[in-house]
N, C-alpha and C positions, 0 to 999 in steps of 0.2 A: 500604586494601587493594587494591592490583592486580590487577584481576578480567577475563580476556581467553575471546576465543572459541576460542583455541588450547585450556585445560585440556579443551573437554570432545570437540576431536578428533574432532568429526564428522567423515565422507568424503566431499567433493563429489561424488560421485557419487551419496549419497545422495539430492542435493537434483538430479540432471540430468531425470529423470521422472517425472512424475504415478502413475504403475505399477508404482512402486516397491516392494520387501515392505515396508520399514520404512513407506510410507503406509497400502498395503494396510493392513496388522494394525493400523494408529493408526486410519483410517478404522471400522474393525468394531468395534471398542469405544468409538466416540464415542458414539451412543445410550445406553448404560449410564454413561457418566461426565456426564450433562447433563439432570439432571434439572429442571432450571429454564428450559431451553429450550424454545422450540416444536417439539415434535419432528414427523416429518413423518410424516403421518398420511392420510389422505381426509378430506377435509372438503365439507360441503355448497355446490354451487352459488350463485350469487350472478345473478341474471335479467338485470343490464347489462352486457353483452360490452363490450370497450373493446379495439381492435385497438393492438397494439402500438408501431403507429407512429402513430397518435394524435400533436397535433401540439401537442395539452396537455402528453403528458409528457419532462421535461426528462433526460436521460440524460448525465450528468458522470461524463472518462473516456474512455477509448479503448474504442471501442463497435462492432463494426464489424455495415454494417448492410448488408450484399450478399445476405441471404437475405431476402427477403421478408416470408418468417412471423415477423421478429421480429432484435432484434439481437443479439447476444453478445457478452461479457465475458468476463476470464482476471483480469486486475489486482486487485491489493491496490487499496482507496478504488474502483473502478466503482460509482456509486450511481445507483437510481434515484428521483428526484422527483415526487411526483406531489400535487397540489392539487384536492382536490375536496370537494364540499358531501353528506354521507351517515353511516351511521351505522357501517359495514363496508366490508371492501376483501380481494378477494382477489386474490390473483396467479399468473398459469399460467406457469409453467416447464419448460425443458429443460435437464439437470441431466447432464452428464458429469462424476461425481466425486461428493464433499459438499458443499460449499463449506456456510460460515454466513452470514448476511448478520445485520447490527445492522436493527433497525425504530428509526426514529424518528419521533415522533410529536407535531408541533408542536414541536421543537426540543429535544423530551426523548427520551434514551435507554429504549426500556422493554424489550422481550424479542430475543430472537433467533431467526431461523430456520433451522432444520436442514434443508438440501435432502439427495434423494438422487435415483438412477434412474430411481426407481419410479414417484415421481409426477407429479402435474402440475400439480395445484391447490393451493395455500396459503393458508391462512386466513392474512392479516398483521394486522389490528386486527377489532375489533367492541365494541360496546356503548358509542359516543361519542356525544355529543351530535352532535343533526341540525341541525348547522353545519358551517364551512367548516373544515377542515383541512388541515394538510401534513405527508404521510409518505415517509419516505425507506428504501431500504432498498440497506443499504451494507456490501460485502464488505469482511468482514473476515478474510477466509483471501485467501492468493496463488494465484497460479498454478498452482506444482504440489499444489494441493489440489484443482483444479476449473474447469471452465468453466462459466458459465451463459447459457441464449437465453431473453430475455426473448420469450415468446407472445401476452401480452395481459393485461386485468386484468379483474374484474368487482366491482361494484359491486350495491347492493341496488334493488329497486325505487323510484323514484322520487329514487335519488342521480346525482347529475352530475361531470362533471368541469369543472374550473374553469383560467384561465388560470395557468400557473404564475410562481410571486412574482418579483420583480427579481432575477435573478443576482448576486453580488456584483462591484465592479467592481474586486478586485484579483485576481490569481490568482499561483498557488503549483506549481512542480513542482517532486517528489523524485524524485530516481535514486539507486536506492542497492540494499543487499542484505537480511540478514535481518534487522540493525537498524530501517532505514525499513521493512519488512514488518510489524514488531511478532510477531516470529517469539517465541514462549513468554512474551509479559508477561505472561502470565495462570497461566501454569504457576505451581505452588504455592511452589516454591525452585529451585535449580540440579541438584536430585538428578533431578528429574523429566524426561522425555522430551519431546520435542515430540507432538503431536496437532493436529489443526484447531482442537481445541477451545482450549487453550493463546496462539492467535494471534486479538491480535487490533488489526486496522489502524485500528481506529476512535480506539481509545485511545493509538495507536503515536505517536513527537512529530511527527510532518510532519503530522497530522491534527490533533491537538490544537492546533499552534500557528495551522493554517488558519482552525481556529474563531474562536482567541481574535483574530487578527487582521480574520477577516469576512473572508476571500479565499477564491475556488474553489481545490480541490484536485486535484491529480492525482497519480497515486503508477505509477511505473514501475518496479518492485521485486524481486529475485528472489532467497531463500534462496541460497547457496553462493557466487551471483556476482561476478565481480571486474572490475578496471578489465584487467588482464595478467596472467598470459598465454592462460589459457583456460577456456574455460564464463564467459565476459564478459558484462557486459550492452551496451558498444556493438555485440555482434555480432544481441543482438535488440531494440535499442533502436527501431530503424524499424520495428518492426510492431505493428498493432493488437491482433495476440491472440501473444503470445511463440510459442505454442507452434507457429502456421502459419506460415511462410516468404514465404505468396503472399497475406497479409493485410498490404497497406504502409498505414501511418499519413499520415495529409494534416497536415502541420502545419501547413497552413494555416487548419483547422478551430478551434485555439484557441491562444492564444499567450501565457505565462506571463508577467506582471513580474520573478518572482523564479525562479531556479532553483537549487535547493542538491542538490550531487553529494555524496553520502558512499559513496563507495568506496574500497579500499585497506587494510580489516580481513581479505578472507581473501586477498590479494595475500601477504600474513606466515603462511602458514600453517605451513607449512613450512619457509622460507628466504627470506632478504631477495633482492628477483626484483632483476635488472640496471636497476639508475638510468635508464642513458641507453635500455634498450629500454622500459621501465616511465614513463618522461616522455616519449618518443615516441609511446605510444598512450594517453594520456590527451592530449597536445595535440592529436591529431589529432582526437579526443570533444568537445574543448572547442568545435574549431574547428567542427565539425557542429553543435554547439549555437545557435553562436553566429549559424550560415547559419540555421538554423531559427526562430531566437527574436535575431535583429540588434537588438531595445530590450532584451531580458533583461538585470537584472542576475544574477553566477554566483557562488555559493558553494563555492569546493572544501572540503571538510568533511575533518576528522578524528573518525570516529565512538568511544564511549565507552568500549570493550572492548579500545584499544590499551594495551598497556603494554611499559615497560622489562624488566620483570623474567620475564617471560615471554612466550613460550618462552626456553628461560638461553640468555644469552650473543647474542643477538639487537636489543637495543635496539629493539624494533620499533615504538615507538612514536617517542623520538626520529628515527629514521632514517625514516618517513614523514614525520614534520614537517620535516625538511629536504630529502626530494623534492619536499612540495607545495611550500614557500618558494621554493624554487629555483626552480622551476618557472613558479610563478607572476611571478619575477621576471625571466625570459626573456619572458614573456607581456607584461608592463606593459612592458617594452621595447620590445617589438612596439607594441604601442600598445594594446592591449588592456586600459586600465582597468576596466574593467566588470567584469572577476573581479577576487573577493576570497577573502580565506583566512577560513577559521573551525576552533574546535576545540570542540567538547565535551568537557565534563568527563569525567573515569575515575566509570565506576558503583563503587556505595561494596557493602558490606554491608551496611551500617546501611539500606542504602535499598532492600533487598531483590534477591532474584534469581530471573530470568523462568526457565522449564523451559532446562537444557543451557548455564548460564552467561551466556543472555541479558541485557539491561537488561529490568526489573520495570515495569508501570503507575507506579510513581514514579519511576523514575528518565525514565522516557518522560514525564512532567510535568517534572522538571527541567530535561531537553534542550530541550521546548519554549519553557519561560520562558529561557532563555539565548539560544534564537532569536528571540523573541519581542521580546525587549529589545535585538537587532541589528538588527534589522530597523526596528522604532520609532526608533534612533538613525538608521540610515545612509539610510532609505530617508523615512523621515520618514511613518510607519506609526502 
């Protein structure tokens, strides 16, 4: 069955700001719909202050760190790492939005945390053995759900922090929109709405396939966005926090082996956009990529919610696979080997559907094994 993000006709404009009503009122009812969450609460002090830039903890992600008190985050995947020997951990936040972040805890997934406003202190774990551990805690909401500044962390009397583990030495970046977001896998079928609660980037495939391959992640990701002609992600692809202008990204600070673009599902939203204006601003993305990341290999993607048969009369899914071919075949002429084409399968029914026609946690498992097993052939993974 043909299942695309045209039926369910969201308005990009839904997805242009954080302030939106349709967030707002999604925002005000997340604490009632999450009851298995850590919800955000006061919680009791912890006697070992740990200043934020502490040079134990590892912050993977576009982080930017020009205020003193701490760094901040917007991205889908921003995680922070932290290794230490103790029984508890808490973390002090500054919180524009909700955002939820996954806790992981020695390499297991266990609860989540629900930020808001209001607070500032977060209980993330307690009641571990007084040994060494590693927790991470990793946004799983985008951009326009929230920002967060990391303040600092505390720890219990007599715990420490400890150097943080080897990095892995492959690395992975996604660009893409509310697919690579993991925008509603979590949502219960298609009939459902998005919420924060609904998304989530940890399970989304660009994370998933991170894991299974051992490579660091980065995820530059934004609901509604497209490759042409507007509300783009090359237009805030250079910044650290999308949402500042005066926040520029060092690419020199980390540099991906792999890079897979899946853009070009809400490019179709409406009407098939002009060929030769719609392959002129994605070569010229590619060609930025390629200045930034000159060892990257590139994946132009076709992500899993194109299809033929909808919107009628639109082919939208053939007629994207024959811009990127094209495309890409003006590009390998150039000389530009390094890019290659990929597609992902069409999400099924039978495999379920995330809130608003999205791909589901299994189908976000199936994209990843599909990536997962190109990447082991071509790159030798």
């Amino acid at each position: 069955m043909d299942l695309t993000l045209s039926r369910c006709r969201l308005p990009v404009e839904a997805m242009k700001s954080a302030h939106c009503t349709f967030l707002t009122l999604a925002l005000g009812l997340l604490v009632s719909i999450t009851p298995a969450a850590m919800r955000a609460a006061d919680v009791g002090g912890l006697p070992v202050q740990v200043s934020a830039n502490d040079t134990h903890l590892r912050f993977i992600g576009r982080f930017d760190h020009r205020d003193p008190a701490g760094p901040r985050c917007e991205w889908s995947g921003s995680e922070l790492e932290v290794r230490f020997q103790g029984t508890a951990l808490n973390v002090c936040l500054k919180e524009k939005g909700e955002d939820l972040y996954q806790v992981v805890v020695d390499g297991v997934p266990t609860t989540q945390l629900v930020t808001n406003e209001h607070q500032t202190v977060y209980r993330v774990v307690e009641g571990l053995a007084d040994s060494p551990h590693v927790v991470g805690l990793f946004k799983r909401t985008e951009p326009l759900v929230g920002s967060t500044q990391f303040l600092g962390l505390q720890l219990p009397a007599g715990a420490k922090l400890l150097p943080p583990p080897p990095a892995p030495t492959r690395r992975i970046e996604f660009i893409g929109d509310s697919i690579t977001c993991g925008y509603g896998n979590e949502g219960k079928d298609q009939s459902q709405h998005f919420s924060p609660q609904t998304e989530n980037n940890y399970l989304a495939y660009g994370a998933v396939a991170a894991r299974e391959l051992n490579a660091e992640y980065v995820c530059v990701a934004w609901s509604g966005r497209t490759m042409w002609p507007t509300f783009t992600i090359p237009e805030i692809y250079d910044r650290t926090l999308p949402d500042d202008p005066t926040s520029r990204w060092d690419f020199g600070q980390w540099k991906p082996d792999v890079v897979l673009i899946n853009l070009g599902t809400n490019d179709f939203r409406e009407k098939v956009p002009d060929q030769a204006k719609w392959t002129a601003a994605y070569r010229a993305f590619l060609k930025r990529v390629r200045t930034n990341y000159p060892r990257a290999q590139i994946y132009c993607a076709i992500g899993p919610m194109m299809s033929d048969s909808y919107p009628v009369g639109m082919h939208a899914l053939s007629t994207l696979r024959t811009f990127v071919t094209e495309m890409l075949a003006a590009e390998h002429k150039d000389g530009h080997l390094q890019e290659h084409f990929f597609e992902f399968a069409q999400q099924r029914q039978e495999d379920g559907l995330g809130a608003d026609w999205h791909p589901s946690v299994k189908t976000d498992r199936i994209m990843a094994d599909k990536l997962c097993a190109a990447l082991r052939s071509d790159q030798g993974w």
